[in-house]
C-alpha positions in Angstrom: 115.3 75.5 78.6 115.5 79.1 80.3 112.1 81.5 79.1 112.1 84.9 80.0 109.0 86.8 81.0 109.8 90.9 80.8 108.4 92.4 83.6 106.6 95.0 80.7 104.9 92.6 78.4 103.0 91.9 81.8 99.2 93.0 81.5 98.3 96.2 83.2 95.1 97.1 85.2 94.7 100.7 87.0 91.1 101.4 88.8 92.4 104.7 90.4 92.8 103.0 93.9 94.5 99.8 92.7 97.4 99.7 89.7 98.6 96.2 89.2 100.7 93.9 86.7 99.8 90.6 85.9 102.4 87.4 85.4 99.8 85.4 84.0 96.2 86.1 82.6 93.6 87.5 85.0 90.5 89.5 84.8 90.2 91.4 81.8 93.7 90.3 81.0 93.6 87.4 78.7 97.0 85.9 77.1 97.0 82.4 75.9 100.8 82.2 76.1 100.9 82.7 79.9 98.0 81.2 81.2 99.6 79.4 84.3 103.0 77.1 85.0 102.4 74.5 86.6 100.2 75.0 89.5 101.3 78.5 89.6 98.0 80.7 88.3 98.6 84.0 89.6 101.3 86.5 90.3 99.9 90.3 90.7 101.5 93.0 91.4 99.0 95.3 93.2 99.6 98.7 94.5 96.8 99.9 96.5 96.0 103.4 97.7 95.9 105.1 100.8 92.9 104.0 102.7 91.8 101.8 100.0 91.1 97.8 99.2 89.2 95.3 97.9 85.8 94.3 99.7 84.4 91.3 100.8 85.0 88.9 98.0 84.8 85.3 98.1 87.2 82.1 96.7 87.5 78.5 96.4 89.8 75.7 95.4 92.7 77.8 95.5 96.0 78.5 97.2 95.7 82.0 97.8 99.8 83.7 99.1 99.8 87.5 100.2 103.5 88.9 100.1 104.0 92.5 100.9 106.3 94.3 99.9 105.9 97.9 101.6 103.1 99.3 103.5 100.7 96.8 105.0 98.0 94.6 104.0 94.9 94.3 106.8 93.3 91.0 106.3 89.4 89.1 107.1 87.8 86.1 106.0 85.1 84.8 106.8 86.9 82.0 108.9 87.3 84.7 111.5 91.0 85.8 111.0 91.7 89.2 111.0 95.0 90.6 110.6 98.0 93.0 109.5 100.4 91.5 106.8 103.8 93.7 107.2 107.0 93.0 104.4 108.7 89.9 105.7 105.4 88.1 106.6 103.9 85.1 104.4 100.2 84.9 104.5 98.8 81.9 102.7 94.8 81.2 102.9 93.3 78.1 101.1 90.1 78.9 100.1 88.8 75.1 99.5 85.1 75.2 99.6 84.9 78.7 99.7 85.7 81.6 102.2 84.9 85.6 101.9 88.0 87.8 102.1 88.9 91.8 102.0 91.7 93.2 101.9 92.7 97.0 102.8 95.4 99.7 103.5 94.3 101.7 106.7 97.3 103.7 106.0 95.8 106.7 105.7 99.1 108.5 103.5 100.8 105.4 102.0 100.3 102.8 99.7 100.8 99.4 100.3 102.4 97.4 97.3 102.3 93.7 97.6 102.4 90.5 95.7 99.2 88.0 95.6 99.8 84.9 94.0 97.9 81.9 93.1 98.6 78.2 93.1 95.8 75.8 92.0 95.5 72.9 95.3 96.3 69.3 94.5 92.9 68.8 95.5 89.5 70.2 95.6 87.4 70.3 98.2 89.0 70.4 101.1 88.0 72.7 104.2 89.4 76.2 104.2 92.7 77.4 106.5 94.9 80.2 106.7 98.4 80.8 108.0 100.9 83.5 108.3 104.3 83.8 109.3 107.2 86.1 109.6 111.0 85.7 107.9 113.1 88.0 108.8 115.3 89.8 106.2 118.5 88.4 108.2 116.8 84.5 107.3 117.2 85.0 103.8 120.1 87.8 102.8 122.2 85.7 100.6 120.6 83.1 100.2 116.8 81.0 99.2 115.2 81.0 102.9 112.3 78.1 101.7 108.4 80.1 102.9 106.0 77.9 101.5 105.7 73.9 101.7 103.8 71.0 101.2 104.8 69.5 104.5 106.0 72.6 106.5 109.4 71.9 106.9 111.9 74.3 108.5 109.2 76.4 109.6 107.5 76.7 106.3 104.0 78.1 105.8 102.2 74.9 104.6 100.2 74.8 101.4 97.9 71.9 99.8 100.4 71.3 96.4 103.7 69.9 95.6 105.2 73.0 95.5 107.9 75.4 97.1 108.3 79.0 97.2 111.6 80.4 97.9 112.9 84.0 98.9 115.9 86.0 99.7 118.1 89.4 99.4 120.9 89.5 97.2 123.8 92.4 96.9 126.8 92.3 95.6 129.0 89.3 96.2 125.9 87.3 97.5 124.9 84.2 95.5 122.8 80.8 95.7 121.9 77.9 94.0 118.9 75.8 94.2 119.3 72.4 92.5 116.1 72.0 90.6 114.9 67.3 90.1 114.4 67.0 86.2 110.6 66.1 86.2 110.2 69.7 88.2 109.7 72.9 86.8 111.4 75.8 87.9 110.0 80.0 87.9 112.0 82.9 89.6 109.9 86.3 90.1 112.0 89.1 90.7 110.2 91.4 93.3 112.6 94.2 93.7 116.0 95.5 92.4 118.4 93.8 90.2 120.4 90.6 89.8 121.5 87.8 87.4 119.9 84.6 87.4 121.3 81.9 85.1 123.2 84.5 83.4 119.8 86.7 82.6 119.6 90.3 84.2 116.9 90.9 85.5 115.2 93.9 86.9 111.7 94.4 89.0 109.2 92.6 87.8 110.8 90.2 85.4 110.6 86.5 85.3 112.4 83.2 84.1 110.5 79.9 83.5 112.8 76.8 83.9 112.2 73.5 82.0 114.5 70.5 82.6 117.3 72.7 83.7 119.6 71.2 86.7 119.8 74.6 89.1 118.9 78.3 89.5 121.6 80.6 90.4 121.2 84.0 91.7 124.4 86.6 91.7 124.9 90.3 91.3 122.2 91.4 93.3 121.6 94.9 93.3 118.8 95.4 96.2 116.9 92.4 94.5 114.2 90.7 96.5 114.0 86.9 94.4 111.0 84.7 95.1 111.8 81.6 93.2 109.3 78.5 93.0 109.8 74.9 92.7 107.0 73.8 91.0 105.6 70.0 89.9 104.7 69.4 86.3 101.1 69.9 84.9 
């Protein structure tokens, strides 16, 4: 079973500084239909202004991914990381039991536009990390370059579930497959542009939900940037 998610039934926030969309319920967004999948909590959409963020703010027991899109994303926690997040780079922070993060765009003209996504750990509790790594547009054109992994395999970011995030750029004749087991569940985000995915066009923003289907398959990209997530089951 294929589920689609249009990018504009997404819940909206603006706060002047920040516009975002959200995939799933979050903040003063509250839809009982799209609560999570899977482990997968959160998928925002944030835009945030010109010499703008969000202050010191703490987490825990989460997966926290930061995936820019343009623009960058400056980064510190309370673990003593401090960094720049640029598009192509994979950030992931597990917040365990608890960290203080902010989050800003020094740019002092531009916004930065990014995705932050949630994935709930397979366990509480454990002490918090944080990794970041780049892919390089030429790692995933035309294809599912794997970003995020449980065990860190082909130089994966490694995260604390059973879970795998995908991206890659498609145009034109470009296409993939990723096989999906039947007890997993399968959700493709696109980020930017257009493509079909199991015979859905989609545009920026939208989203499928895969339940006991064998494969994704991407074609027809027009300028689409895909993140698509192999997920585990409850």
């Amino acid at each position: 079973m294929i589920t689609t998610r249009p990018g504009h039934e997404r819940g909206r926030a603006s706060h002047g500084w920040l516009h975002s969309f959200h995939s799933f319920s979050f903040a003063d967004y509250l839809d009982p239909k799209h609560m999570q999948f899977g482990p997968l909590r959160v998928i925002n959409e944030d835009r945030i202004a010109a010499g703008t963020g969000f202050g010191k703010h703490g987490h825990r027991d989460m997966e926290i991914v930061s995936y820019v899109l343009d623009g960058a994303l400056a980064h510190e926690d309370s673990m003593g990381n401090r960094a720049s997040i640029v598009p192509g780079e994979v950030q992931r922070m597990s917040a365990g039991t608890g960290v203080l993060h902010s989050e800003f765009n020094h740019n002092p003209s531009g916004e930065t536009h990014f995705l932050q996504i949630w994935i709930l750990p397979d366990q509480g509790g454990i002490a918090p990390g944080y990794e970041q790594k780049m892919f390089t547009a030429e790692e995933k054109r035309g294809r599912l370059r794997l970003v995020l992994s449980p065990d860190g395999v082909e130089g994966s970011v490694r995260i604390q579930q059973q879970a795998r995030m995908y991206a890659g750029l498609f145009d034109g004749d470009e296409s993939a497959t990723l096989p999906l087991a039947a007890d997993r569940l399968g959700y493709v985000h696109l980020a930017r542009g257009a493509a079909k995915v199991n015979g859905h066009v989609l545009r920026a923003g939208d989203a499928l939900k895969f339940e006991g289907e064998p494969n994704v398959d991407i074609e027809a990209g027009d300028g689409a940037e895909v993140l698509v997530f192999d997920l585990p089951r409850g």
